[in-house]
Backbone as JSON, one array per atom type, in Angstrom:
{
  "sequence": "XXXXXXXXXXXXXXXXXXXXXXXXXXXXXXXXXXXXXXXXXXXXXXXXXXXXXXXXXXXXXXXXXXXXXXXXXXXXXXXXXXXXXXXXXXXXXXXXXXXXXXXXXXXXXXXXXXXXXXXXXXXXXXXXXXXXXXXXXXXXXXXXXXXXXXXXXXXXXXXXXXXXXXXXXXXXXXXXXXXXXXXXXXXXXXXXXXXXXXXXXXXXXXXXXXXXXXXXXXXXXXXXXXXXXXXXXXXX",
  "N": [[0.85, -1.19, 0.0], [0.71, 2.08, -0.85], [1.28, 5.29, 0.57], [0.13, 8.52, -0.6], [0.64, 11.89, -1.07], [-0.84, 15.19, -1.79], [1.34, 17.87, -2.57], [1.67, 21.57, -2.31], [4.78, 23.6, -3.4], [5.75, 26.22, -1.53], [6.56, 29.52, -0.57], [7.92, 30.01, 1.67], [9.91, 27.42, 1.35], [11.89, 27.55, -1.06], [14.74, 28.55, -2.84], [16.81, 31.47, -3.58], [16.78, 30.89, -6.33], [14.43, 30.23, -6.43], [13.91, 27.68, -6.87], [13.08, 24.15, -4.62], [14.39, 24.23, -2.01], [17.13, 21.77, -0.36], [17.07, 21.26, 2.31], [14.23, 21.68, 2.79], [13.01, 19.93, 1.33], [13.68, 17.88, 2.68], [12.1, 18.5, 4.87], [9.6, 18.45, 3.77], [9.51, 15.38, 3.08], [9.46, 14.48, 5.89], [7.2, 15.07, 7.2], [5.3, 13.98, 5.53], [5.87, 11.06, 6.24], [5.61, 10.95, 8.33], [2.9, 11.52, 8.31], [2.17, 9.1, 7.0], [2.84, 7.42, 8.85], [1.52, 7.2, 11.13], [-0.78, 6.78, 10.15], [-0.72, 4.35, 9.73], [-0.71, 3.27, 11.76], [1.62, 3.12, 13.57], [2.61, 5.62, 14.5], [3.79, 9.0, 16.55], [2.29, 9.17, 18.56], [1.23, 6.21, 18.87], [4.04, 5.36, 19.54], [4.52, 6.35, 21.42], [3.28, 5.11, 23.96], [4.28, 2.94, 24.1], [6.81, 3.38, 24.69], [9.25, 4.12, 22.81], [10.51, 5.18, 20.09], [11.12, 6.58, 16.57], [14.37, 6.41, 14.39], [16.04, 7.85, 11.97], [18.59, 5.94, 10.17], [19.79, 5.86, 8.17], [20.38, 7.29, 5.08], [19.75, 7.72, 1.13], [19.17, 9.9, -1.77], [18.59, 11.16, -5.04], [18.66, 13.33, -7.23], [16.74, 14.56, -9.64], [14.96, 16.72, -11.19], [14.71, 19.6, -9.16], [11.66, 20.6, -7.69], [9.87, 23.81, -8.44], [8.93, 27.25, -7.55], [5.06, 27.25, -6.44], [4.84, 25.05, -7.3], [2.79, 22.13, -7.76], [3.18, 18.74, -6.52], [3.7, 15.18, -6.26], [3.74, 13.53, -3.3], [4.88, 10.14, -2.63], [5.33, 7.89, -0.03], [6.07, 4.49, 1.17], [6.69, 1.46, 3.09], [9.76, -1.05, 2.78], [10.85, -4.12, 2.91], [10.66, -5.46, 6.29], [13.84, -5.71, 8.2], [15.3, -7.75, 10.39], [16.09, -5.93, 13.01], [16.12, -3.62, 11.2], [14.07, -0.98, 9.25], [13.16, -0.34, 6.55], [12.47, 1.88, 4.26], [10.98, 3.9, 1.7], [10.95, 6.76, -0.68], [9.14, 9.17, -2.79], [9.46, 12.74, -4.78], [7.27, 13.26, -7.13], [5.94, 14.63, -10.55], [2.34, 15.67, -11.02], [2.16, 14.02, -13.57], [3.16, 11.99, -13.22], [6.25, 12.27, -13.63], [9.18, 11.22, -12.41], [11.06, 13.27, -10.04], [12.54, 13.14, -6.98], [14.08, 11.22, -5.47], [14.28, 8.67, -2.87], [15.65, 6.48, -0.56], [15.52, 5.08, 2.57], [16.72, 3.49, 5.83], [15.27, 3.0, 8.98], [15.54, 2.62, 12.35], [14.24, 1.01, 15.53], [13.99, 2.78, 18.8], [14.68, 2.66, 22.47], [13.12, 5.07, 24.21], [14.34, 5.52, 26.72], [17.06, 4.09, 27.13], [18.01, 4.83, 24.74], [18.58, 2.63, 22.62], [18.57, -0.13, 20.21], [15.53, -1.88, 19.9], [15.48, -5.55, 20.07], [13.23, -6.34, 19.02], [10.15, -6.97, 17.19], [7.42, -4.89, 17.64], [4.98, -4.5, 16.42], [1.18, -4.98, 15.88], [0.5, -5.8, 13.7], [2.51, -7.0, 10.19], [4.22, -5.05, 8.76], [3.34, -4.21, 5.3], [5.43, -5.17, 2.36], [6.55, -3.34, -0.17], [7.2, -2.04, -3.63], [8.42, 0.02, -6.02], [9.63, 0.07, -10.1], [11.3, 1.79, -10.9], [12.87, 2.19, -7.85], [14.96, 3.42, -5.62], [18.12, 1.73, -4.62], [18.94, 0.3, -1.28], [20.6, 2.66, 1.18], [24.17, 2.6, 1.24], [26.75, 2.57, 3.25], [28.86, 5.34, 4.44], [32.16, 6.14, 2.85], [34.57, 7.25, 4.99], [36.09, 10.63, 4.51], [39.19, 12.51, 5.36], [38.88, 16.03, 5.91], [38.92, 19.51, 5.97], [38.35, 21.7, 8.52], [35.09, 23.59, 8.73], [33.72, 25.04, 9.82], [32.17, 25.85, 13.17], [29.72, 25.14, 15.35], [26.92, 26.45, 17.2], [24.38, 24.28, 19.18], [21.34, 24.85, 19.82], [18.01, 25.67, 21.43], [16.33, 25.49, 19.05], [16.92, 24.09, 17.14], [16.39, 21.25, 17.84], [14.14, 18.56, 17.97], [11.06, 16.57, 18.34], [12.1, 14.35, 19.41], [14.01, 15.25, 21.08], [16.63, 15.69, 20.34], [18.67, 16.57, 17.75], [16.93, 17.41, 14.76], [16.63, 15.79, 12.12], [16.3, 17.47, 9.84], [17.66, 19.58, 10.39], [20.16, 18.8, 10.13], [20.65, 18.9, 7.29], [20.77, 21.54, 6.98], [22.21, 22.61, 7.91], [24.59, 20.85, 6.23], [24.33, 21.82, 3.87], [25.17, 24.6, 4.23], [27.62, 24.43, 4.01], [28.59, 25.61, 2.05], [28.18, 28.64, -0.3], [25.79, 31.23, -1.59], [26.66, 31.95, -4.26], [28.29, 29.85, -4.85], [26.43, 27.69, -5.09], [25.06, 28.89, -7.49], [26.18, 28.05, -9.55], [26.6, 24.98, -9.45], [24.89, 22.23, -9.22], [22.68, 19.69, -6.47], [23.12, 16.58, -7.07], [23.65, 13.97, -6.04], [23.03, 12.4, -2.74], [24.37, 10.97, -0.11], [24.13, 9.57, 3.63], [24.84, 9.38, 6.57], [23.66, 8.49, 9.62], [24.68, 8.66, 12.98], [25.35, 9.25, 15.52], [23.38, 10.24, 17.73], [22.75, 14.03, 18.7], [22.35, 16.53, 21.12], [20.63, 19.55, 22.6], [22.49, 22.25, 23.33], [25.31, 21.01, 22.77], [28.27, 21.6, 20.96], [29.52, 21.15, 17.83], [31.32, 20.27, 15.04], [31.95, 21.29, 11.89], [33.09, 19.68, 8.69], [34.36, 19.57, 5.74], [35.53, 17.48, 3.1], [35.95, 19.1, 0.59], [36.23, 18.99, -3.46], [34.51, 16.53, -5.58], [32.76, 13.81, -5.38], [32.01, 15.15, -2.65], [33.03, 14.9, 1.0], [31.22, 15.21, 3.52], [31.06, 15.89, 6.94], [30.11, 16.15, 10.69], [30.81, 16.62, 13.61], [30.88, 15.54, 17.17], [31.67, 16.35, 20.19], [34.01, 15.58, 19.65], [33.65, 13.12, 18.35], [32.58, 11.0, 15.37], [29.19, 11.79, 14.15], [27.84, 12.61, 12.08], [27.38, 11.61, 9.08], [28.08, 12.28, 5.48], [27.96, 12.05, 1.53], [28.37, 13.82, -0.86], [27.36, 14.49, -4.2], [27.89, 16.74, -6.74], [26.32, 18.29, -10.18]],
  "CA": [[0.0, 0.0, 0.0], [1.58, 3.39, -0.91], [1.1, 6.26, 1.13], [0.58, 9.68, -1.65], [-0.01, 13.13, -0.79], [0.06, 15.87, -3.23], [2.44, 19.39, -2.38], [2.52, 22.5, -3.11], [5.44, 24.39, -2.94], [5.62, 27.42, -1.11], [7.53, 30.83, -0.77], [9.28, 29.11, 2.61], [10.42, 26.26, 0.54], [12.25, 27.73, -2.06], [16.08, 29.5, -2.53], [16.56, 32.41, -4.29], [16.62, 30.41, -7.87], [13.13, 29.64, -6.94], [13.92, 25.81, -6.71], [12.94, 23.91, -4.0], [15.48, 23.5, -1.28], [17.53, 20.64, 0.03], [16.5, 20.96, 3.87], [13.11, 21.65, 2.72], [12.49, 18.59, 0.73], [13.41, 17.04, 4.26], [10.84, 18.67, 5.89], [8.35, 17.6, 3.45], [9.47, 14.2, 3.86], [9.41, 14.17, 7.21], [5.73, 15.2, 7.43], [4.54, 12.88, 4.76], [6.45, 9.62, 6.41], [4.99, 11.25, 9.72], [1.3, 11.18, 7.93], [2.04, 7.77, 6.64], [3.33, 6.27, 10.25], [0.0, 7.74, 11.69], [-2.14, 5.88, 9.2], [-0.47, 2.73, 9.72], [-0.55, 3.02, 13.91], [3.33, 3.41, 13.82], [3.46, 7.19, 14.48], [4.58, 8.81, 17.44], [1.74, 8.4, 19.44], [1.51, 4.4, 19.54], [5.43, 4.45, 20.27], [5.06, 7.02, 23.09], [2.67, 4.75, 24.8], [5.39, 1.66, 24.37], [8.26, 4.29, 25.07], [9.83, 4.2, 21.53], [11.0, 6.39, 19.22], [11.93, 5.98, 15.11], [15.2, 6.84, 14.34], [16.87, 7.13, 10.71], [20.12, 5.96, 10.47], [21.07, 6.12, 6.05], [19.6, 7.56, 3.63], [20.37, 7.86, -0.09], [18.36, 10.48, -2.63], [18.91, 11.69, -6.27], [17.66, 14.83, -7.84], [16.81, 14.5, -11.38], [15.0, 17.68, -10.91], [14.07, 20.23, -8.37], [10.83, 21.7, -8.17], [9.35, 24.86, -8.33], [7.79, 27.69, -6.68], [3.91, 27.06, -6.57], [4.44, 23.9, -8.53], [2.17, 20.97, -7.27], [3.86, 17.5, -6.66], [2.7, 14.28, -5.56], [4.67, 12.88, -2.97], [5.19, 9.03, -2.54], [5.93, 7.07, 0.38], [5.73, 3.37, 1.31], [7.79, 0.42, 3.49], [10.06, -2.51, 2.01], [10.74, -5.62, 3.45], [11.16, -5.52, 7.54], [14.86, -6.75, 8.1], [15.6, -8.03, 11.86], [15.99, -4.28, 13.75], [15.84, -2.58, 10.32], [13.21, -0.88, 8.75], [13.62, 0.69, 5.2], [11.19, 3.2, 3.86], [11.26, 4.55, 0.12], [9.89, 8.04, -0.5], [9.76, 10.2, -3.54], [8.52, 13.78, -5.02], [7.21, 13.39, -8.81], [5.21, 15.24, -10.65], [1.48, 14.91, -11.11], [1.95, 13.59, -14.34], [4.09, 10.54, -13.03], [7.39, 12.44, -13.45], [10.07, 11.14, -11.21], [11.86, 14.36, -9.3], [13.32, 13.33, -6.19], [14.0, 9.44, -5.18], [14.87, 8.35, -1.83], [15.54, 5.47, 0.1], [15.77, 5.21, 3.77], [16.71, 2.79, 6.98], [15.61, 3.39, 10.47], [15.01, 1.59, 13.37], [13.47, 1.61, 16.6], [14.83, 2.79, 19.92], [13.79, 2.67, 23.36], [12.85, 5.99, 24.31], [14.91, 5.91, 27.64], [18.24, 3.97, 27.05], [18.21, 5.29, 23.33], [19.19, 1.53, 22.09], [17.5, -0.49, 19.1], [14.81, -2.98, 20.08], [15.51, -6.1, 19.56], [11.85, -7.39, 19.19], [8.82, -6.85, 16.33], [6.26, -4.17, 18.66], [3.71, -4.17, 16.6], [0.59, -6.05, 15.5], [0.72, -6.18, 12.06], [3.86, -6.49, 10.15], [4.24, -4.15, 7.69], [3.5, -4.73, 4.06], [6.55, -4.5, 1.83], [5.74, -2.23, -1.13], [8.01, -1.75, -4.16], [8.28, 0.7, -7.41], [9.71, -0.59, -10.44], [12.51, 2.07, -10.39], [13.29, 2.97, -7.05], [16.46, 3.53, -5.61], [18.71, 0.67, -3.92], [18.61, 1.08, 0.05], [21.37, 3.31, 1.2], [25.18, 2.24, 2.09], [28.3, 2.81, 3.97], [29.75, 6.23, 3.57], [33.09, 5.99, 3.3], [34.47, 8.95, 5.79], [37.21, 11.27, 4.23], [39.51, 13.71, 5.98], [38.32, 17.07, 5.33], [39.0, 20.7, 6.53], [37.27, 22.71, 9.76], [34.35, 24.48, 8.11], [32.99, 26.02, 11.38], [31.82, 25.35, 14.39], [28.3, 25.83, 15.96], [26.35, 25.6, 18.44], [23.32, 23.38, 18.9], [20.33, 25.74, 20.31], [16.66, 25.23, 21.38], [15.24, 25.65, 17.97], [18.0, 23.17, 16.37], [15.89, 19.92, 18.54], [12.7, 18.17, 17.64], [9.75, 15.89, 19.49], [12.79, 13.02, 20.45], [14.92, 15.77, 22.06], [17.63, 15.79, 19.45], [19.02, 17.31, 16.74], [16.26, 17.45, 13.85], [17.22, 15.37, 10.52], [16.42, 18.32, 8.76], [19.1, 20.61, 10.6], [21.49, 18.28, 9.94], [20.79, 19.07, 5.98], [20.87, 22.78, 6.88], [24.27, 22.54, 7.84], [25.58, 20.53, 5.48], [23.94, 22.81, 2.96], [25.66, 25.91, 4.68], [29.13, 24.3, 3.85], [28.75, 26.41, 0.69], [27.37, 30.39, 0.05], [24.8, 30.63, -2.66], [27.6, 32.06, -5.71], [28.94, 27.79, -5.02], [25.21, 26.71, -5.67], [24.73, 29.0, -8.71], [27.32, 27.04, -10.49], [26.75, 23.42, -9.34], [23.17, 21.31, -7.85], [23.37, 18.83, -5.69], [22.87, 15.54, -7.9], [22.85, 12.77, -5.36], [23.64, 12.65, -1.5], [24.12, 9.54, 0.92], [23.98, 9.83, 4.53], [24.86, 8.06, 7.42], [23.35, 9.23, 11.06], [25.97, 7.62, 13.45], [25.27, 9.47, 16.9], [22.84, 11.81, 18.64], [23.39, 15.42, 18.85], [21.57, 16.63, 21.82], [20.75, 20.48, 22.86], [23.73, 22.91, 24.12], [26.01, 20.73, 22.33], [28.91, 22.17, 20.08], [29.86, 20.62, 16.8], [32.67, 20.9, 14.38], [31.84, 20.47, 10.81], [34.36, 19.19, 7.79], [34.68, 19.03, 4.37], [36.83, 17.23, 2.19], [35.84, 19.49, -0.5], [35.84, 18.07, -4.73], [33.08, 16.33, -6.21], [31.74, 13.63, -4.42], [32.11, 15.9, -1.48], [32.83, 14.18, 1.95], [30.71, 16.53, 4.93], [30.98, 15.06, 8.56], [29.83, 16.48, 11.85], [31.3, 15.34, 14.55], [30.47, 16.23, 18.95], [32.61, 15.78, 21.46], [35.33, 14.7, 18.96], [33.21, 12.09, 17.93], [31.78, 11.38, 14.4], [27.5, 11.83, 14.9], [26.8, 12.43, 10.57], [28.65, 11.81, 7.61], [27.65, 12.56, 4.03], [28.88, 11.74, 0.6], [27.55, 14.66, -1.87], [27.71, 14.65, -5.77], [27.01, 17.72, -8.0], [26.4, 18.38, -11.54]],
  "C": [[0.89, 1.25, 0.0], [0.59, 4.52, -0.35], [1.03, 7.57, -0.46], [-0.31, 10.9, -1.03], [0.35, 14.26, -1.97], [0.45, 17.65, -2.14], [2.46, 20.39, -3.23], [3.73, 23.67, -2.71], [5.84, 25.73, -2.76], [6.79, 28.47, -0.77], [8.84, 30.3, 0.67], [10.05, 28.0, 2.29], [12.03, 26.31, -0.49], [14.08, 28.44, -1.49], [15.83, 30.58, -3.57], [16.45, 32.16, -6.04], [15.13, 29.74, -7.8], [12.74, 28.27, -6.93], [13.71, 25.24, -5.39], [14.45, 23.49, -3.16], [15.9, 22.13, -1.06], [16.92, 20.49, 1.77], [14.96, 21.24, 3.69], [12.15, 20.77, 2.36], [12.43, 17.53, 2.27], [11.92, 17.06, 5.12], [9.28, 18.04, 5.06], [8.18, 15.83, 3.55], [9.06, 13.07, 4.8], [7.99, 13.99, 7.38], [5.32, 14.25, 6.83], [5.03, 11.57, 5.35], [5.56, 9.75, 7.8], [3.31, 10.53, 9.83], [0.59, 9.37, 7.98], [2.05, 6.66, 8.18], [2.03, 6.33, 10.69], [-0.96, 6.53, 11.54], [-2.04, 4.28, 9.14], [-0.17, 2.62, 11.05], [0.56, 2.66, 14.23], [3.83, 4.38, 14.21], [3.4, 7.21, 15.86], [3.49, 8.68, 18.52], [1.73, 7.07, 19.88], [2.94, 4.63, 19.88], [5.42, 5.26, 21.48], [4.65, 5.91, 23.68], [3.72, 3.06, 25.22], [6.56, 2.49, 24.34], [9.77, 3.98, 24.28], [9.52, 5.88, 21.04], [11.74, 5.87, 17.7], [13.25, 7.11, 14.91], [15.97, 6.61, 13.03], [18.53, 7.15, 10.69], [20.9, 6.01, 8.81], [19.7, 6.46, 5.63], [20.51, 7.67, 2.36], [19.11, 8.48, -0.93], [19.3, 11.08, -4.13], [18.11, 12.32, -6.6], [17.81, 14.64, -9.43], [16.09, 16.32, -11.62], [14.15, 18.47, -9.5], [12.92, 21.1, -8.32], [10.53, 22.82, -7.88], [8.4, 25.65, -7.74], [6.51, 27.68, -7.54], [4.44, 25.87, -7.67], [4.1, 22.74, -7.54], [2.45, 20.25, -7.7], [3.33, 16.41, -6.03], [4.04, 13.94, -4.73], [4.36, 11.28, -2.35], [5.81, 8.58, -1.48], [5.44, 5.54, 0.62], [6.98, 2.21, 1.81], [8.62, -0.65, 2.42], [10.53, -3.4, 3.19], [11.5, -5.29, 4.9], [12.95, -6.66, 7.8], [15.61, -6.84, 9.53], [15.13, -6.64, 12.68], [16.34, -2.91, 12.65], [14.82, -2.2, 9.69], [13.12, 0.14, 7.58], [12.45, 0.99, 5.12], [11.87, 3.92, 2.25], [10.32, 5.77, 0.11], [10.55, 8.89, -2.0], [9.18, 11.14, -4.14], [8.3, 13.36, -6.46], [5.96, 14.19, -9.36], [3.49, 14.95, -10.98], [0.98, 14.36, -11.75], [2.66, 11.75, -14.3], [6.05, 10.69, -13.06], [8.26, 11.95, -12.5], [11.07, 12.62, -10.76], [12.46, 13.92, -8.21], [12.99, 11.87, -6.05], [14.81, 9.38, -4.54], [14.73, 7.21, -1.21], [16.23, 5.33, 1.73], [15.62, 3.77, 4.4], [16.33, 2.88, 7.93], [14.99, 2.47, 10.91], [14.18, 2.63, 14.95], [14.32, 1.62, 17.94], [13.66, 2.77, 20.94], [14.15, 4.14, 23.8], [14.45, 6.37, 26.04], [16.3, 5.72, 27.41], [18.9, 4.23, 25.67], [19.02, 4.01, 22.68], [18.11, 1.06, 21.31], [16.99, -1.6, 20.05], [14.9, -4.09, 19.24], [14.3, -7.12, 19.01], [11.03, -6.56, 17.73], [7.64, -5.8, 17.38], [5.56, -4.39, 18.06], [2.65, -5.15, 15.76], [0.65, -6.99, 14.76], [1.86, -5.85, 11.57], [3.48, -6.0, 8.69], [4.57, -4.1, 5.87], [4.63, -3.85, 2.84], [6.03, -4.15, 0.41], [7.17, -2.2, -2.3], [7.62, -0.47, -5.98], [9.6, -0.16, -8.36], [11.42, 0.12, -10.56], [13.0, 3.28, -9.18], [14.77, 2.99, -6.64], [16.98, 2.12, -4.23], [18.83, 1.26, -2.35], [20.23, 1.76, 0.47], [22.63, 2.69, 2.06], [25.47, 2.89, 3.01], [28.69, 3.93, 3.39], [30.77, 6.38, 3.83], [33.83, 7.37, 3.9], [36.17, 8.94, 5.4], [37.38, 12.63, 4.68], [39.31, 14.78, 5.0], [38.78, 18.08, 6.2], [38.01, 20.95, 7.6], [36.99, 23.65, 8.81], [33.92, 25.58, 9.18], [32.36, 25.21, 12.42], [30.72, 26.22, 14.72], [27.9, 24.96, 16.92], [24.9, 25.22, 18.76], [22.26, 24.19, 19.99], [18.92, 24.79, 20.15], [15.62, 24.64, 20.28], [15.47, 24.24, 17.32], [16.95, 21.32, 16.99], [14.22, 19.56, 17.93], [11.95, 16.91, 18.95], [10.74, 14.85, 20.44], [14.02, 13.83, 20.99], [16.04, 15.71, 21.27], [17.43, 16.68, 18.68], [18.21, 17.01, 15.52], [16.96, 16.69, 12.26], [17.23, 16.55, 9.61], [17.44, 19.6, 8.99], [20.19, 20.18, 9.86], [21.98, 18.64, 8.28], [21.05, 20.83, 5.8], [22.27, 23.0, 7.08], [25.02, 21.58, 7.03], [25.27, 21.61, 4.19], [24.62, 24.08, 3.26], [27.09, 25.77, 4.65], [29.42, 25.44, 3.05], [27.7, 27.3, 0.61], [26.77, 29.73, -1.29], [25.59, 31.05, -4.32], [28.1, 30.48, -6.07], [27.29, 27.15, -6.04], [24.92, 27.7, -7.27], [25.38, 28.39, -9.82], [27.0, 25.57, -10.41], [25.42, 23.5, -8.41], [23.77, 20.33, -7.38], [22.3, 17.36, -6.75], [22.69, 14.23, -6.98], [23.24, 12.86, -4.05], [23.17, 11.17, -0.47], [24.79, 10.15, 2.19], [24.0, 9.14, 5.05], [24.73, 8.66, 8.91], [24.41, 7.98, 11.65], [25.66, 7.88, 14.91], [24.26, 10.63, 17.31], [23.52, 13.19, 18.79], [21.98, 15.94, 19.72], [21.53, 18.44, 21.81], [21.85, 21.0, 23.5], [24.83, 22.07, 23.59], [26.92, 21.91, 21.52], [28.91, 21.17, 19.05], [30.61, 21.29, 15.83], [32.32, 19.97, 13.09], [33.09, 20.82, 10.04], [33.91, 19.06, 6.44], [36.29, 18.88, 3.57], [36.8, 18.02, 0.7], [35.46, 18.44, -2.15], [34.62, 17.02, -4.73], [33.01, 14.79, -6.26], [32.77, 14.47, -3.47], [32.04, 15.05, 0.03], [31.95, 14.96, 3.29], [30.67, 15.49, 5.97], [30.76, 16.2, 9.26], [30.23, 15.76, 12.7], [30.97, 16.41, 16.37], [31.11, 15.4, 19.48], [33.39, 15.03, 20.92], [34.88, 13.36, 17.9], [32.2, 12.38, 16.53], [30.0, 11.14, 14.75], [26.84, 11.49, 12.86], [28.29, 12.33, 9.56], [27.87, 11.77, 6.35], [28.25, 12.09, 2.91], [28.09, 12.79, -0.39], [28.0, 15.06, -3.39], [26.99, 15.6, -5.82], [27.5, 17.36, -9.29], [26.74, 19.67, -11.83]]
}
């Protein structure tokens, strides 16, 4: 069963070329996987009440293209095959003619809300029917982590956290996106990007991001010395 909602994209969405952002596509994402968990008695209500929490740990997306302000998109999500304490998820924007625009494939699992560790058990009733398109994208590796330069350092504020007390998936795209000013992006898009969550980033934290610069691009974050995100980012 596929989850579809249709989008339109709005004046907060966009960069100054009018194209839909990279941390914005997150956020629509987010909401629509949110909608979808809901509808399938996975979202965050049922796990408060069993004192869970979903947590993504890879992703992998490709931009064939980005859309536009006020342009209405359908967006696509739906599970694939439950694998021990993994749980992949495919999600993608296309247009409402069937266009493919954005194609993603995601991992996460489940934690326990208190000792923030994966469950090693099945919670819930029904197990979750695996769903496929004919070309979606393969589920997301290993990124291999290359030394890179100190880009800057920041610091992890109130706003920066979401509902599980962390650092928001979609920050994490705001700062890798802020490696580079917008004269970098008028020259080069971002063509495909793999991701590997590795550690929590809590409030009042610091963090020290990196790039290895050239094209795939390596971006890491790392707290308290320790790596938390790593990236692998192609442009065109």
């Amino acid at each position: 069963m596929f989850h579809k909602e249709n989008v339109i994209i709005g004046s907060n969405d966009i960069g100054a070329n009018f194209e839909l952002r990279l941390a914005s596509f997150f956020k629509i994402m987010q909401d629509v996987i949110m909608h979808d968990s809901d509808e399938r008695h996975i979202g965050y209500d049922v796990l408060r009440k069993k004192n869970l929490i979903w947590v993504v740990t890879r992703i992998q997306l490709e931009i064939i293209r980005m859309p536009k302000y006020e342009e209405e998109v359908r967006a696509i999500t739906y599970p694939d095959k439950f694998m021990k304490v993994f749980y992949p998820r495919h999600f993608r924007l296309e247009t409402l003619s069937g266009e493919p625009l954005i194609k993603f494939s995601s991992i996460w699992v489940l934690l326990d809300a208190t000792s923030r560790k994966p469950i090693m058990y099945y919670p819930f009733d029904d197990v979750l029917p695996e769903c496929h398109l004919d070309d979606e994208l393969s589920l997301p590796p290993k990124v291999e982590v290359k030394d890179g330069e100190l880009v800057e350092i920041r610091k992890i504020h109130y706003s920066d956290v979401d509902l599980n007390n962390h650092l928001n998936n979609t920050r994490y795209i705001e700062i890798l996106s802020d490696v580079h000013d917008s004269s970098f992006y008028n020259e080069h898009q971002v063509k495909k990007v793999t991701i590997n969550y590795v550690k929590e980033i809590k409030e009042g934290s610091s963090v020290e991001v990196y790039s290895s610069k050239g094209n795939p691009e390596c971006i890491q974050i790392k707290s308290d010395d320790q790596l938390a995100f790593v990236a692998s980012v192609e442009y065109k």
